[in-house]
N, C-alpha and C positions, 0 to 999 in steps of 0.2 A: 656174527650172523645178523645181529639185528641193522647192522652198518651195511652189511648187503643188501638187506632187504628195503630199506630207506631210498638206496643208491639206485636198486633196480624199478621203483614205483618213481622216481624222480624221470630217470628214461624214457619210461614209458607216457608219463604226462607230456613228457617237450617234443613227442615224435608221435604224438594224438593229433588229428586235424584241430588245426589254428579256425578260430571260428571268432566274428566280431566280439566284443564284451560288450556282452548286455550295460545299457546305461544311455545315457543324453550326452550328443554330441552337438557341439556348436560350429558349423561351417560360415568362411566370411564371402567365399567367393566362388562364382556360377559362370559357365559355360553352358552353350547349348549349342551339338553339331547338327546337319543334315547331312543325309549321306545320297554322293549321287555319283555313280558309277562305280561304286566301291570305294571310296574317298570321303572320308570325313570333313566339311568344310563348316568352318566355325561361321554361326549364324546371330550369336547375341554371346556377351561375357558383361557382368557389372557384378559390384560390390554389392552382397548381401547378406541378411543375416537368417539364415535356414537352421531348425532344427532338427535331430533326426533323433528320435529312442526307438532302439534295438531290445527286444525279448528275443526270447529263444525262438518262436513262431513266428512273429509279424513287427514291422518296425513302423514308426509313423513320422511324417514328415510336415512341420511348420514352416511356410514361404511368408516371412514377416508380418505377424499379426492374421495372417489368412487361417480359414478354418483347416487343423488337423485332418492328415489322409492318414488312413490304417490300409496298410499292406502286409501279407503273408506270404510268407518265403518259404522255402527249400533249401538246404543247402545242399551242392551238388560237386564239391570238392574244389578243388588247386586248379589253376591254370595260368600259362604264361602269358602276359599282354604287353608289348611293347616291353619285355627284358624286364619283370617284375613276377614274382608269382602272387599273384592273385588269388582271394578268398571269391567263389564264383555262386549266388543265389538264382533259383529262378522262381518270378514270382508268381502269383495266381492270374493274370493279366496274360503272363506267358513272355515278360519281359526279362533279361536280365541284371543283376545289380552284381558290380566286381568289386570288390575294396581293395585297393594297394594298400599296404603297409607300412610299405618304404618311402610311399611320395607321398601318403595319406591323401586319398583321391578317393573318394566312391563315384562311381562312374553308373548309371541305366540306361540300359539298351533297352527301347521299346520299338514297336510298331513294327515288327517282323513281316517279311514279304514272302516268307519261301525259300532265300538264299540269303538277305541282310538284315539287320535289323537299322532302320532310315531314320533315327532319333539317337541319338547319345546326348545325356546329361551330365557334367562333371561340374563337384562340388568338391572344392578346397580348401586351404587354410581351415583346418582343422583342429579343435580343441575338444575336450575329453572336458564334460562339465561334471 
């Protein structure tokens, strides 16, 4: 019984939403798109060293040596993006933040127009500090 009941609390945690783990992540490399006629056209990428700590509420982000931004989030479930399921935030800005898992990518969409959102950030090479 108590083998059941171990087995059945196991199940139930790995089919809970997946949500980032709180902690300091260390990104090496930045992308920035614009978006124009619905087409993401890459507008700047270079090597850099961004940090990002995630709480459960709001996450803050260091652009090398620059002063810390404090952002606050939502999370707002799963979603598919380019064949990935995606952890999907929205933040108080009204922007959104997607984390791949599988490519470790965290990606913000900002500056919503009504139908797109004309900004995409991606930050990669990803390390778990």
């Amino acid at each position: 019984m108590k083998n059941i009941i171990l087995t059945i609390i196991f199940l139930l945690g790995s089919f809970s939403f997946s949500q980032v783990e709180q902690g300091t992540y260390l990104c090496k490399y930045y992308k920035a798109y614009d978006a124009e006629d619905g087409v993401y056209n890459l507008s700047e990428s270079e090597w850099v060293d961004v940090t990002f700590y995630f709480s459960s509420d709001f996450f803050t982000v260091e652009f090398e040596g620059e002063e810390e931004i404090k952002i606050w989030y939502e999370y707002m479930g799963e979603e598919e993006i380019e064949g990935s399921v995606c952890d999907i935030y929205e933040t108080e800005e009204g922007g959104e933040l997607a984390i791949d898992y599988d490519n470790q990518i965290f990606s913000y969409y900002s500056d919503y127009d009504g139908s797109t959102y004309l900004s995409l950030e991606e930050f990669s090479k990803i390390e778990i500090k």
